[in-house]
N, C-alpha and C positions, 0 to 999 in steps of 0.2 A: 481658700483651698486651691490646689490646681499648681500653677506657678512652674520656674525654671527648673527646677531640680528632677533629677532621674527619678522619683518616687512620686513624680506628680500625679498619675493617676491613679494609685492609693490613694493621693491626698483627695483625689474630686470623690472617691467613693466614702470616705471617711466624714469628709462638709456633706455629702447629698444625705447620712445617714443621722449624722446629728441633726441636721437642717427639718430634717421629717420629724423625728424626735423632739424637738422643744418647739416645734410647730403645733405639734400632735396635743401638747399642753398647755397654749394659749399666746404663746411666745412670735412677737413681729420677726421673722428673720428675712434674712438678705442674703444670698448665698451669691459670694463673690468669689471669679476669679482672682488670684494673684497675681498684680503687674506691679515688680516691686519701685519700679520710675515714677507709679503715679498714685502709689498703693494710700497715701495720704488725703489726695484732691476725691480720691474715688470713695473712701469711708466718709468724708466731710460732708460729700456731695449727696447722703442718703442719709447724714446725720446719724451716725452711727454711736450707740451709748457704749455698749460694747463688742468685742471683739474675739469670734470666740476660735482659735488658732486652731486650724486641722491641717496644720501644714506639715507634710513630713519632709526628711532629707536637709541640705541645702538652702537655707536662705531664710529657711522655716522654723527650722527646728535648731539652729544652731546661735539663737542672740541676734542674729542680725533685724528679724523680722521683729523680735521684742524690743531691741534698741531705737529703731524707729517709730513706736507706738508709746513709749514714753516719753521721747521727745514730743511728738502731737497731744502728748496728755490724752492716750483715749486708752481707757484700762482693757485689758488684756485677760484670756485663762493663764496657767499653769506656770512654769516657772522662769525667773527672770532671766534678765541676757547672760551675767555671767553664768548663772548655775547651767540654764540652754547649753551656752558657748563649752564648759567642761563635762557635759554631760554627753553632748554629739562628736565630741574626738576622743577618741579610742583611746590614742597615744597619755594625754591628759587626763582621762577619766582614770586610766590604770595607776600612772603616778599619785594619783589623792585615794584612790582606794586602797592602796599596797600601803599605803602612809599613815591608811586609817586604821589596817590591822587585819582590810577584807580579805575574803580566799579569794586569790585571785591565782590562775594558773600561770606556771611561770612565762613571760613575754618580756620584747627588748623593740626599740621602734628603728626604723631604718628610714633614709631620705635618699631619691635620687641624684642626688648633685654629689652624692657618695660615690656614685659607679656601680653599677650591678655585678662586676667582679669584686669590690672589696665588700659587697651586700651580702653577696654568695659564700664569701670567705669565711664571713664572720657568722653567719647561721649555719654552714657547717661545724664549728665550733662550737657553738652557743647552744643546740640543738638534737636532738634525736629526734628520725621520722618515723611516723607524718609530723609534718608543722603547719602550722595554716597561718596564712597569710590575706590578712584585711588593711584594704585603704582604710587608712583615721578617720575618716569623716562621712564617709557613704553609712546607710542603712539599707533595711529590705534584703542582708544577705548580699547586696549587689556587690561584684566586685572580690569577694572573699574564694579564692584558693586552698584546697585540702593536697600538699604537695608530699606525695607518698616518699617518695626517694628521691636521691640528688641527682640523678639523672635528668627529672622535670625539673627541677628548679630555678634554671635559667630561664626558662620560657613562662613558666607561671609567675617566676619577677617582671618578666617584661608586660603579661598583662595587668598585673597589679596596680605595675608604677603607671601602665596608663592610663589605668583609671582615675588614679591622686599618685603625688610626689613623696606623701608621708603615709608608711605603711607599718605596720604593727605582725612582728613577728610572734607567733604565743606557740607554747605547746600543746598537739594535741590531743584532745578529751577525750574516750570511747565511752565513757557510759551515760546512763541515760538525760535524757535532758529536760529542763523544768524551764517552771516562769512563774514570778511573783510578781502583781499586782501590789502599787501602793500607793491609797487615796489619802490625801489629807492625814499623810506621816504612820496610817496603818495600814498592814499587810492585810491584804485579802487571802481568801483559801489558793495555797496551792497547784498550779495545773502542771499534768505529766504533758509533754509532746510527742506524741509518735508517729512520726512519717512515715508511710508507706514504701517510702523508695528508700527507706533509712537513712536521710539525710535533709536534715531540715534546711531547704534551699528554695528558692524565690518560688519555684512553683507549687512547694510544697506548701511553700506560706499562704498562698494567695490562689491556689486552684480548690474549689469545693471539693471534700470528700476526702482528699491526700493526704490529710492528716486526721487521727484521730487524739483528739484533746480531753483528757481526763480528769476531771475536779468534781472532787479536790482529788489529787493526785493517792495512787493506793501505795503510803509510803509509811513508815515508821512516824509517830507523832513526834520523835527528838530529832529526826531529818528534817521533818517538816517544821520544826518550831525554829530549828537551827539558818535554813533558808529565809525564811519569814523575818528572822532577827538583821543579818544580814542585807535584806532589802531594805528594812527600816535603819541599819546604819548608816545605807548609800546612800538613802533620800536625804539623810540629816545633813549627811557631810558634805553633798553636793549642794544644800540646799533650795530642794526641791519644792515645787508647790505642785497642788492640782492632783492629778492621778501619772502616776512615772511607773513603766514596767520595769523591773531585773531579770536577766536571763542568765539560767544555770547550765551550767553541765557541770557531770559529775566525770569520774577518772574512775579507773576498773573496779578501786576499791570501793565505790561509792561515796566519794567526799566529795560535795558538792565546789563550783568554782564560777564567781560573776563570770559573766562571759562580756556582759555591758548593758548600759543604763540606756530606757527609752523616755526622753522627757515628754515628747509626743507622740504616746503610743495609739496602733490604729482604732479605729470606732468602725468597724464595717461587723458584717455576719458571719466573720470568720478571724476575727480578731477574738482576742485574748483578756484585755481587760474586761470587755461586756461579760465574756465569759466568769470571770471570777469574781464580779460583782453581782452575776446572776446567784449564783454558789451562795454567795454570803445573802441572799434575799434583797439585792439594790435592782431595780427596773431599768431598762438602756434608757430611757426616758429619766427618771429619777439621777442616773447617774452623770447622764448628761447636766441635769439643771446644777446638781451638788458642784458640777465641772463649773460652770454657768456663775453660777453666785458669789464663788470667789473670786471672778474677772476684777483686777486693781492695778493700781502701778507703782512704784518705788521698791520692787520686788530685787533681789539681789542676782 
């Protein structure tokens, strides 16, 4: 847990809550931070059978931390480097989703060694506002832009690109927004999101109380079955292991649209998969070991 990436302390509340968790049921744990220079010498040195990934963002959550744990031969949770690697870039995840037939709202990616005036050129074009703009590869909301009119658009490019060089133009969504859970290739119940500030953004995610989470969500059972399906495509196509969130929003009319796949989604008391594993009758405890027992490696 822990480590370089912007969402690292997510990740330490995430390992302290598993950690208590499969402690709490008889399980040796080790709760280590991430040093990814010695991340090798430092599992060997406590003899580690396996390894159980609460990493999010960067380095974590995107193949690099699983590419290296297959190499050391020490099995792993959830899913492998490459599925990790296209599942934490935006840019990539959309093109195998669009490919695959998913709803996805319309989006186009952009790089800065293009220039921010032919950036601007072409999302004026491309575009009716608002448009939101996300770095490819950050999570946590971090970094993502709601750029109302082309009057902000220069300056919400500049901070975008500084946070990553590949940024992901999409259109955007007004209505209401969901999340599907998917354990081992099925969907759990459901949950509606409703932020208080009407915008589901990093405080909203991660401050007690700013959001109220609804599961299973009070929606039509052909919305809900429709989503559900959906998430169970993107695990397939991405080929996912372990428990991977999908995040919806929906457009005025109510048709729901991935918004993006989380291979390493959180485990704290205001995360989302505990939540809809609770829903379905799974214990944070239970869920965690089910996470647990599938830790292997040659995973894709």
């Amino acid at each position: 847990m822990g480590g370089p990436s912007t969402e690292a302390e997510v990740s330490r509340n995430t390992g302290k809550a598993v950690a208590e968790a499969l402690s709490a049921i008889g399980y040796k744990v080790i709760p280590m931070e991430y040093d990814p220079r010695h991340v090798v010498e430092d599992l060997k040195s406590v003899e580690a059978e396996a390894v159980f990934i609460a990493l999010h963002g960067k380095y974590g959550e995107d193949g690099t931390i699983q590419s290296v744990l297959e190499l050391a031969g020490i099995p792993y949770t959830g899913s492998g480097v490459t599925s990790s690697a296209i599942t934490m870039d935006k840019i990539m995840s959309s093109y195998l989703f669009k490919q695959s037939g998913l709803p996805m709202a319309h989006s186009k990616p952009y790089f800065l060694k293009d220039g921010i005036e032919t950036v601007m050129d072409d999302i004026k074009k491309e575009f009716v506002f608002p448009v939101v703009l996300k770095p490819a590869c950050e999570g946590s909301t971090i970094g993502i832009e709601i750029v109302r009119n082309e009057n902000n658009l220069q300056a919400a490019l500049e901070r975008v690109f500084h946070v990553e060089p590949r940024i992901l133009a999409e259109a955007y969504l007004d209505g209401d927004e969901f999340t599907v859970s998917v354990l081992d290739g099925m969907a759990l119940p459901v949950i509606q999101i409703c932020p208080h500030s009407g915008q589901y953004d990093y405080h909203s995610k991660y401050t007690k109380g700013a959001t109220d989470y609804i599961v299973p969500a009070p929606i039509s059972d052909e919305l809900a079955l429709q989503m559900k399906y959906a998430a169970e495509q993107g695990y397939k196509v991405a080929e996912c292991k372990g428990a991977v969130r999908f995040d919806f929003k929906a457009d005025k009319e109510g048709r729901p649209f991935i918004l993006e796949a989380n291979s390493i989604p959180g485990m704290t008391s205001t995360s989302l998969v505990p939540k809809a594993a609770a829903a379905a009758g799974i214990s944070f405890s239970s869920l965690c070991e089910k996470i647990l027992l599938e830790a292997g490696l040659g995973k894709v």
